[in-house]
N, C-alpha and C positions, 0 to 999 in steps of 0.2 A: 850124527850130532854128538858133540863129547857130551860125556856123563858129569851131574854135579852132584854134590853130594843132597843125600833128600832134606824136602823140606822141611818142617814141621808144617802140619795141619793149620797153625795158625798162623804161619806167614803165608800161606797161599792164599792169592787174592777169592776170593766167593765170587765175584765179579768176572772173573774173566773163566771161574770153571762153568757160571749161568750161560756165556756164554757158548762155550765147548758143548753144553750137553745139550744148548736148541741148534744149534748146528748138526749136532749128532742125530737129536731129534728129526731134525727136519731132511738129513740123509742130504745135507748141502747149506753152502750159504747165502743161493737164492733166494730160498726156502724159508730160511731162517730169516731175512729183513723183517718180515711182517711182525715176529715175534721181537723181535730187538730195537725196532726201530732205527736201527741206523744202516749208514751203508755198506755195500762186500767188503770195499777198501776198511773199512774200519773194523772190520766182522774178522776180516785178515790178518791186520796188525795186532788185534788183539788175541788170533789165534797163537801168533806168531811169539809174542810175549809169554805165552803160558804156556808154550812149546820152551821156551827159556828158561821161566824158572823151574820145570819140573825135569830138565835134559832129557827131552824125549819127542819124537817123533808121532804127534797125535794121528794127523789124517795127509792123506794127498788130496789136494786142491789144483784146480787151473781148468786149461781145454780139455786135460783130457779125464777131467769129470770128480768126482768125491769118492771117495772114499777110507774106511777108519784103518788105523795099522792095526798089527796087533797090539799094538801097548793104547792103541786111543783105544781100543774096544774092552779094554781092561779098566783104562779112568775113564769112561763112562758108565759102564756098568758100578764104579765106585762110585761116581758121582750121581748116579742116579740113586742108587741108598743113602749118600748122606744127603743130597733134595727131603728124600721121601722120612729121612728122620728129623730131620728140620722144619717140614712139615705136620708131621705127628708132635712135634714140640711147641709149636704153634698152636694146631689144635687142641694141645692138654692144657697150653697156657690159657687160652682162648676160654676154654671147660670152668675149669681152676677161677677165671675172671665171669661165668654166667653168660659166655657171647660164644657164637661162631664165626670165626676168621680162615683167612687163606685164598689159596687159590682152588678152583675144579675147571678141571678140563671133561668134558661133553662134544662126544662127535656123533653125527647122525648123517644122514641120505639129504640129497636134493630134493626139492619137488615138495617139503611138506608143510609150505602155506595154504596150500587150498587144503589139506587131509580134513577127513571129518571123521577120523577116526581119532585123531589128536591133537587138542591144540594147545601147539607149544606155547603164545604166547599166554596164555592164562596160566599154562605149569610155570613159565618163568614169571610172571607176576607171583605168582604163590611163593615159590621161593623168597624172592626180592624181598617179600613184607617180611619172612622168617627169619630171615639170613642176609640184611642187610648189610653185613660187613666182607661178606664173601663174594671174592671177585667170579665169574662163571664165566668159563673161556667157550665160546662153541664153533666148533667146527664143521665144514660141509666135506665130506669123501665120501670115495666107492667105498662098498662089503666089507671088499680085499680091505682096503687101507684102516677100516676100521676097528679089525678085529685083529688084525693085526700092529695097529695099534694100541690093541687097549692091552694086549700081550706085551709090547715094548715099554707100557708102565707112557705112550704118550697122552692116554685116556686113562679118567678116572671112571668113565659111564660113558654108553656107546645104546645108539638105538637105532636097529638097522634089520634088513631084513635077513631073512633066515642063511647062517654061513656054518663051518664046523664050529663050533663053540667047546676047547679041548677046557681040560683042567690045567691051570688053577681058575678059569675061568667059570662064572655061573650066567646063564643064561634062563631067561622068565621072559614069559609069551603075555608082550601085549596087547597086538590084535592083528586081525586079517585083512587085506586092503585090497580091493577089487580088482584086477588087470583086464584093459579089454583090449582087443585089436583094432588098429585105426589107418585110414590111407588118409592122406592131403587130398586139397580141392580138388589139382590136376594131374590124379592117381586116373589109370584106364577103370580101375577098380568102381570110384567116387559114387559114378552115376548106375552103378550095376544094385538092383535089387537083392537083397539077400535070397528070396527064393530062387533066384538064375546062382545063386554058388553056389561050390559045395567046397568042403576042404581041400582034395585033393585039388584043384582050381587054387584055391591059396596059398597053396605048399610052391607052386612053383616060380610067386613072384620073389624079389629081391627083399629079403625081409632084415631088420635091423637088431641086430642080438645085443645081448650083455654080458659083457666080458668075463663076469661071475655067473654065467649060466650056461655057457656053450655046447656043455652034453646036454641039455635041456630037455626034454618031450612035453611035447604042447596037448592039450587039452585035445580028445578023440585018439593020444596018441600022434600026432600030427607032428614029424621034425622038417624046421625050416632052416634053410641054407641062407646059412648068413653071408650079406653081403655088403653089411658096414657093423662095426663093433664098438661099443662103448657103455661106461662106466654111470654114465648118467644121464636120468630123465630128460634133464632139456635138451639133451644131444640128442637122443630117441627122437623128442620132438621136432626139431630140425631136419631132421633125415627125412621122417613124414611128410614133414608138411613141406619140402624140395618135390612132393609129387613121384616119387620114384623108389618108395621103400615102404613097407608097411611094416607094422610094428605094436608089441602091445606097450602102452602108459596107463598110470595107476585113472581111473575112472575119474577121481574128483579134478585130476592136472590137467587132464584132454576134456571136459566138459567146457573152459574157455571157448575154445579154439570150435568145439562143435555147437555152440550156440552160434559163435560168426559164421559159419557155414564154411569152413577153412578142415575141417576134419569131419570125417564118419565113422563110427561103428564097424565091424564087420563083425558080422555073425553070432550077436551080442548073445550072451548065454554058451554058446556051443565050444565058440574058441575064447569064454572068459576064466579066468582062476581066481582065485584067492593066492595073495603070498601072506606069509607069517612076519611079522614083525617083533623084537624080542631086544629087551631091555638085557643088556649084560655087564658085568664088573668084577671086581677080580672078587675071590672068597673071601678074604681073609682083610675087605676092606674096612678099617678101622675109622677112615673120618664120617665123623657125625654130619659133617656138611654136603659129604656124599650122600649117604645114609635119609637124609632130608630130602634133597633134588631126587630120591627112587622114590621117596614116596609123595612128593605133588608130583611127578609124572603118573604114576599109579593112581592116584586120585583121582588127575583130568582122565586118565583111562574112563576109568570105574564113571567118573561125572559122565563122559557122552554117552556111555552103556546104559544110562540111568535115562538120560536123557530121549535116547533110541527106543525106549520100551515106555516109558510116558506118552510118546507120540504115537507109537504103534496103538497101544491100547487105548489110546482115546480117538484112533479113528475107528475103532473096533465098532461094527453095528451096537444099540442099544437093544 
C-alpha cells in the first residue's frame, strides 16, 4: 500500500479507529458484530477506509482467517492508550461534574445464576442505583479468555476461577465453590451405589475435563482421562447428561438437573473440591467506576458470608 504523508491526530476519524480496536479486540470481525452492531461488509469497508487514511496495512482479513500486521499491532496498542486516555478524561470530567460516567467492561465464567456463593444480580442492582450513568458491559468466557483479557486491557474486572494471575495484574480471593462428580440418568454408573465404588472404578470411565485444567489431579489423588474437553459448564453438562461421560460441575448448577432425577452424585465428599474464585484488575486501575463495581461485588461477597453464619447459628441447638 503506497505511503501518505501522516495524519494529524485530528483528522483521523475516532470512528473508524473504535472500530479497528473492537476488531482487534475481538481477534476478528465476526467477533466484533456484536460489539458494533453492524455487518462484516460494513466492519470491512470501514476497515478499509482507515487502512486509507493512515497508508497502512492494519490486518489480513477473509478465508484464510484474521490476523494483525505488524503496523495494526502497533495502532492498536496506540489506540488502545488513547481509548483508555479518553476515558480517564471522561472520568475526571465526570469527577469534576460530582457523577460517574463511561464505560466497564466485566467478564466472568458461565454457570453463575444458580451460584450461592454470589449473586450477581443484586451486586449489579447495587451498582445501577450508584452509578447510574455508567454503562457495564458483561461478558461470558473461559479462564483462558479471561485473564487474558483483562491483560489485553479487553476487561476492566474479571471474576473467574483460579488462573496465573501475573503482574501488572492484582488478584483478591472471593470465595470457594463446591465441585462435585456427576453421571446422567443413562450412565452404567446412575443406578450403582456409592458403597459398590471406589475410585479407582471411576478413573477408568470416559470422563469430561476442562481445558484450563488438563494436568489436573483429582481429589484422593485420582487423574482421569479425558475424553471430551471444554471450556464451559454447560458443555460439561451436556457431555453428562448424553449418558456417556462423567464429570465434576459446581454443586449449585447440577442440583437442577439432580432434583429431576436426570443426574447423580458420585462419591459426594470423597471426589468433591473446592475451586477458588478471585476478583482481578489491573493495579494501577484509576476509574472510580471500576473501583465501585469491586466493591458491591465484595459487599454481596461479604452479604452471603453474613448471611451463611446467621443461618448456621440459628440452627445451632439452644
Amino acid at each position: 500500500m503506497a505511503r501518505t504523508p501522516l495524519v494529524n491526530l485530528a483528522d483521523v476519524d475516532l470512528r473508524l479507529l473504535r472500530v479497528f480496536h473492537a476488531v482487534a479486540r475481538n481477534k476478528g470481525l465476526a467477533a466484533a458484530q456484536d460489539d458494533l452492531g453492524v455487518t462484516q461488509a460494513t466492519i470491512s469497508n470501514q476497515l478499509s477506509q482507515l487502512e486509507e487514511r493512515l497508508g497502512m496495512r492494519l490486518c489480513k482479513r477473509g478465508r484464510g482467517g484474521f490476523a494483525l500486521s505488524e503496523e495494526g499491532t502497533l495502532v492498536f496498542e496506540a489506540s488502545r492508550n488513547l481509548f483508555r486516555s479518553i476515558e480517564n478524561f471522561r472520568n475526571a470530567l465526570g469527577s469534576a461534574r460530582g457523577e460517574l460516567t463511561g464505560d466497564i467492561y466485566f467478564g466472568t465464567v458461565d454457570a453463575m445464576w444458580s451460584s450461592r456463593d454470589i449473586r450477581l444480580s443484586a451486586a449489579y442492582r447495587s451498582f445501577a442505583e450508584l452509578a447510574p450513568k455508567v454503562v457495564l458491559h458483561t461478558e461470558i468466557a473461559s479462564p483462558q479468555d479471561l485473564v487474558q483479557g483483562l491483560s489485553e486491557d479487553r476487561f476492566h474486572m474479571i471474576l473467574s476461577p483460579a488462573q496465573r494471575i501475573a503482574q501488572p495484574l492484582r488478584a483478591v480471593m472471593a470465595f470457594q465453590e463446591r465441585q462435585s462428580l456427576y453421571c446422567g440418568r443413562s450412565h452404567p454408573l446412575f443406578g450403582v451405589d456409592d458403597e459398590n465404588l471406589s475410585v479407582s472404578d471411576l478413573a477408568a470411565f470416559a470422563y469430561v475435563a476442562r481445558s484450563y485444567m488438563l494436568d489436573w489431579t483429582g481429589p484422593t489423588g485420582i487423574r482421569f482421562e479425558p475424553h471430551a474437553v471444554t471450556s464451559h459448564m454447560e458443555s460439561s453438562a451436556l457431555f453428562i447428561l448424553s449418558g456417556k461421560y462423567i464429570g465434576h460441575l459446581p454443586a449449585h448448577f447440577a442440583d437442577n438437573w439432580v432434583t429431576k432425577g436426570e443426574m447423580r452424585c458420585l462419591m459426594d465428599g470423597e471426589l468433591t473440591y473446592l475451586d477458588r474464585f478471585y476478583l482481578a484488575y489491573r493495579r494501577r486501575e484509576q476509574n472510580r467506576a471500576v473501583r465501585l463495581l469491586f466493591d458491591c461485588l465484595r459487599a454481596e461477597f461479604a452479604s452471603v458470608q453474613a448471611d451463611r453464619t446467621l443461618t448456621l447459628n440459628s440452627e445451632e441447638p439452644s
